[in-house]
C-alpha positions as CSV (number, residue, x, y, z in Angstrom):
1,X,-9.5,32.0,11.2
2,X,-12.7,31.9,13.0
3,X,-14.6,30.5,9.3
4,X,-11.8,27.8,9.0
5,X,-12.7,26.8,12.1
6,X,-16.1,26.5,11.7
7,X,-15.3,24.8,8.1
8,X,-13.6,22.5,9.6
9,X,-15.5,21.3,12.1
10,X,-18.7,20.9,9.7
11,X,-16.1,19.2,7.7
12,X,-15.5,16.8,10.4
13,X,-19.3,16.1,11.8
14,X,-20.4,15.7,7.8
15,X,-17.9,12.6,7.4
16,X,-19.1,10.8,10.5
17,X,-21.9,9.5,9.1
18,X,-20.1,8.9,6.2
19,X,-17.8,6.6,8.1
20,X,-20.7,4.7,10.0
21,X,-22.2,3.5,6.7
22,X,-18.8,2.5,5.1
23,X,-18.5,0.3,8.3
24,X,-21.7,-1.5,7.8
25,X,-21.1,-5.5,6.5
26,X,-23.5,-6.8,4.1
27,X,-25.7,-9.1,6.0
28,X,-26.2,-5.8,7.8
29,X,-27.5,-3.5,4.9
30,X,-28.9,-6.9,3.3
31,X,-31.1,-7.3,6.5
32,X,-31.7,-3.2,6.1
33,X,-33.0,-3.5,2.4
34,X,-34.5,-6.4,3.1
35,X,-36.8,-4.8,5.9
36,X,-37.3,-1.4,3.5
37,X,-38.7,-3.5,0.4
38,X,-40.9,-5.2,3.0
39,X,-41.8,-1.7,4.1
40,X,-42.9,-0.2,0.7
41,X,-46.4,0.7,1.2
42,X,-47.4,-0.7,-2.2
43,X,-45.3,-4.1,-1.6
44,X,-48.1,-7.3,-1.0
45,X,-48.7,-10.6,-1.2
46,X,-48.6,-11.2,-5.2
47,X,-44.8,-9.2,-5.9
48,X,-41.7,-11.3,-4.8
49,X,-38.0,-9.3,-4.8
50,X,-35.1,-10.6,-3.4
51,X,-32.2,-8.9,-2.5
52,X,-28.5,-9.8,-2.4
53,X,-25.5,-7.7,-1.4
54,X,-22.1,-7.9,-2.2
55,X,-19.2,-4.9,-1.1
56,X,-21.8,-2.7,-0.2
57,X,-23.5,-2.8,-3.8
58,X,-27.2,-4.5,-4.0
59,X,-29.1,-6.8,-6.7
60,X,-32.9,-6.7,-6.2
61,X,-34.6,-9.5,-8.3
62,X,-37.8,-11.2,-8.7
63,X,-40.9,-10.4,-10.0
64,X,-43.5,-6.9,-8.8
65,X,-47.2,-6.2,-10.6
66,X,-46.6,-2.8,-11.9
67,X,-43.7,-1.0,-13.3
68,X,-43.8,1.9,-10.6
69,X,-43.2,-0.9,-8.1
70,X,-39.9,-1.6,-9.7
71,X,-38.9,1.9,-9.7
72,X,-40.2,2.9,-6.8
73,X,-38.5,-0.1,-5.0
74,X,-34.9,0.9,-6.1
75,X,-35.2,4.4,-5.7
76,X,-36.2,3.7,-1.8
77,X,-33.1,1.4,-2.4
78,X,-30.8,3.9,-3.2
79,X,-31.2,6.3,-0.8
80,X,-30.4,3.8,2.2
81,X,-27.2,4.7,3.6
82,X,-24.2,3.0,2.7
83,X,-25.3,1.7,0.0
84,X,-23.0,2.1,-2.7
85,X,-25.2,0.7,-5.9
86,X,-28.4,-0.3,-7.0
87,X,-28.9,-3.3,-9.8
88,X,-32.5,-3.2,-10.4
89,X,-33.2,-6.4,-11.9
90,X,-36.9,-6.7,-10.6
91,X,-39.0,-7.7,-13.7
92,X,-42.7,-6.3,-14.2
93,X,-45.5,-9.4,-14.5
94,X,-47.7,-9.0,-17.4
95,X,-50.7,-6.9,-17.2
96,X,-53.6,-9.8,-17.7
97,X,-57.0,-10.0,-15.6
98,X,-56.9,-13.9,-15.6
99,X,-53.5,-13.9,-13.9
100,X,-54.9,-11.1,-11.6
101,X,-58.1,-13.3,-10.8
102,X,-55.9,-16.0,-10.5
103,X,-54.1,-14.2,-7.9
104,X,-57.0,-13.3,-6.1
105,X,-58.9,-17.2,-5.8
106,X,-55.2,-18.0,-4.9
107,X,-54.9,-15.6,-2.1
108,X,-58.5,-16.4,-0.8
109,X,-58.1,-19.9,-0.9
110,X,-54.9,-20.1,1.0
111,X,-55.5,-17.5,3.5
112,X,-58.9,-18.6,4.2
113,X,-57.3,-21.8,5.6
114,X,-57.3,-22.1,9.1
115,X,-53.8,-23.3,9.4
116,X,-53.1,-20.3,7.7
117,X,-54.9,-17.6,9.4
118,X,-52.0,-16.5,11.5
119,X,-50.1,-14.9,8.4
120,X,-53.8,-14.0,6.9
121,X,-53.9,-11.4,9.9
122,X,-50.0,-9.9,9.5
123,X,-49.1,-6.4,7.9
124,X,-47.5,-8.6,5.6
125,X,-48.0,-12.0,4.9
126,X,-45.5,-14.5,4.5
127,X,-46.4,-16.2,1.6
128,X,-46.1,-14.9,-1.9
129,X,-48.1,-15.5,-5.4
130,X,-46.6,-14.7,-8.3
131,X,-48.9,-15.6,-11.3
132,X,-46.9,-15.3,-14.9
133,X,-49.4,-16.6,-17.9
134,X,-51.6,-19.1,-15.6
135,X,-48.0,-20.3,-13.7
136,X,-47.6,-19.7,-9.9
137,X,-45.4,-19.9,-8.2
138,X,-45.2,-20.1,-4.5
139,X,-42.2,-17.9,-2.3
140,X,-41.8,-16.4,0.8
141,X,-41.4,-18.3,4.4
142,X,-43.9,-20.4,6.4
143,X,-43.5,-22.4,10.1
144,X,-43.1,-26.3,8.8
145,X,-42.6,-28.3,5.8
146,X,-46.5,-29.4,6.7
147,X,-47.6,-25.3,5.8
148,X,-45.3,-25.9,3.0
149,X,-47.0,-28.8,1.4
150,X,-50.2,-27.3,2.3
151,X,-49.9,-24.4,0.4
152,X,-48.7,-25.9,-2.1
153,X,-51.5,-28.5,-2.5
154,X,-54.0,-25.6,-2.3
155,X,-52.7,-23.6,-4.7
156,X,-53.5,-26.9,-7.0
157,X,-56.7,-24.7,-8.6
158,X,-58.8,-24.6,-11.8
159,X,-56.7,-22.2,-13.9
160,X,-53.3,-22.7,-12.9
161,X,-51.3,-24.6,-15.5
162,X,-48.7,-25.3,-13.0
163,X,-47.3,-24.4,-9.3
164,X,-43.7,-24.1,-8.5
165,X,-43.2,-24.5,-4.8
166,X,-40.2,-22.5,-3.8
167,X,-41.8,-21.8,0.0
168,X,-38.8,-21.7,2.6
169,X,-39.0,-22.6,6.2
170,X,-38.2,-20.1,8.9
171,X,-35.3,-21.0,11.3
C-alpha cells in the first residue's frame, strides 16, 4: 500500500509541470523561443530566424551562416517546455569569403555610425545582415524610420548588388 502511495504521489507531482506547459498560449512560448534563439551563444548579427507558433507547435525560418546553427537552434527549440513540435525551416547561407567580407565592411560601416552606436554596444545588436551571393538584406528592429533609412542608405556599398530593407520599428 505504502509503494502505491508513493506511486501515486510521484505520479501526481510529475504531471504538474506537465499541465503548466499545456496552459501556456502562443504569444507566450513565441516570446519564450523568441528570447532562446536570441540566447544561442553562437547567434550574431549576420544570421536572421524568425519564429512563429501556432497550437503549441513552432516554425523557425530565415537564414543562419553555418549548418550547426540550424541544428543547434532547433534542438535548443525542442527541449523548451511545452512545446509540442519543431519545423526547422532555417536555411544555411552559402559558404563564400566575398559574402563573408561583405558582411564584415557591412557591419563596420553601420555600427561605426554614431547614430548607431547604441546597438553597436548591446549583447546583441538589433540589426541583422544577411549576405546571399552579393545581396543583403537588412532585418531586425531599430528606434525610427530615420535609423531605418539610415541603415539602409549605408548599407549602399561597393560589392553589394542589391539591399532589401526589411528593418522594423520598435513599438
Amino acid at each position: 500500500m505504502r509503494t502505491i502511495l508513493v506511486l501515486f504521489f510521484a505520479l501526481a507531482l510529475s504531471a504538474a509541470p506537465l499541465r503548466a506547459s499545456a496552459q501556456i498560449g502562443d504569444a507566450d512560448l513565441a516570446a519564450l523561443v523568441s528570447d532562446s534563439v536570441r540566447g544561442y551563444v553562437h547567434f550574431s548579427i549576420f544570421d536572421d530566424v524568425n519564429v512563429s507558433v501556432t497550437g503549441r507547435s513552432v516554425t523557425l525560418t530565415g537564414r543562419v551562416t553555418m549548418p550547426f546553427k540550424r541544428d543547434d537552434i532547433g534542438a535548443r527549440i525542442a527541449k523548451i517546455d511545452g512545446v509540442r513540435a519543431v519545423v526547422n525551416e532555417i536555411g544555411v547561407l552559402p559558404v563564400s569569403q566575398t559574402d563573408q567580407k561583405l558582411r564584415v565592411t557591412l557591419a563596420r560601416v553601420i555600427y561605426s555610425h554614431p547614430s548607431f552606436w547604441q546597438y553597436a554596444s548591446m549583447a546583441n545588436p538589433p540589426i541583422h545582415i544577411v549576405v546571399e551571393h552579393g545581396r543583403v538584406t537588412l532585418t531586425g528592429r531599430v528606434n525610427s524610420d530615420v535609423e531605418r533609412m539610415l541603415a539602409y542608405s549605408l548599407a549602399q556599398v561597393d560589392g553589394a548588388l542589391s539591399v532589401t530593407n526589411q528593418l522594423k520599428l520598435d513599438k
